[in-house]
C-alpha positions in Angstrom: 204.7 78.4 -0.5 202.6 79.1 2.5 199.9 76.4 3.4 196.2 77.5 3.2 196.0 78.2 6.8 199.2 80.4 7.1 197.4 82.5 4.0 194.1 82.9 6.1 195.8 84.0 9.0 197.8 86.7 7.1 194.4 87.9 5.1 192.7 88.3 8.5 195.5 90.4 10.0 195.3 92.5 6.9 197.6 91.2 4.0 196.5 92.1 0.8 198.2 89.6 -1.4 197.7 86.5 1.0 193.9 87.4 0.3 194.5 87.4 -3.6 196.3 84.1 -3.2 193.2 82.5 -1.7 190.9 83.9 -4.1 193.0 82.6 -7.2 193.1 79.3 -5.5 189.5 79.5 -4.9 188.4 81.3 -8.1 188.0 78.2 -10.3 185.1 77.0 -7.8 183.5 80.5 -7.5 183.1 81.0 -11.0 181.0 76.9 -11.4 179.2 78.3 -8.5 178.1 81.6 -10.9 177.6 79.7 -13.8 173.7 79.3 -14.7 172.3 77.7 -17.9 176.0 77.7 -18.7 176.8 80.9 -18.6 178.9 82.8 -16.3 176.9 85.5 -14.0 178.8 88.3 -13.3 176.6 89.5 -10.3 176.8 86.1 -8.6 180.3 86.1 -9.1 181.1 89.1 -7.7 178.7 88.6 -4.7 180.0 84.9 -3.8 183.8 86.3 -4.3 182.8 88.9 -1.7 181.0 86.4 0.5 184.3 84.5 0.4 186.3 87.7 1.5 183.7 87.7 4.7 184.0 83.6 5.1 188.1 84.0 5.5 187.6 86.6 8.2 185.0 85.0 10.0 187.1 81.9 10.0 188.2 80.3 13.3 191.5 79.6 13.4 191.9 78.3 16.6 189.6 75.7 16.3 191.8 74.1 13.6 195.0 74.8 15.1 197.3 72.1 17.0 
């Protein structure tokens, strides 16, 4: 299985199902991020899931790389 960092790198460059990967890993922490007075907000979740989309993009690979 690919680590986290070979998945962003393959999102950024365009691949589809690296960019699902990360959101499934992810998707447990974006939905207790959209949960308000214990209930699940659709909106927000949608809106931080996109958010997250933009974060992996924007993310600097070089600066982590070796």
């Amino acid at each position: 299985m690919p680590g986290i960092m070979d998945l962003i790198k393959a999102a950024q460059h365009g691949n589809e199902r690296a960019m699902e990967t990360l959101i499934r890993q992810f998707e447990p922490l974006i939905i207790k991020k959209s949960c308000l007075f214990g209930k699940l907000d659709e909106d927000c979740r949608q809106h931080l899931t996109l958010e997250f989309i933009l974060a992996v993009h924007n993310f600097d690979l070089k600066r982590f790389e070796k």
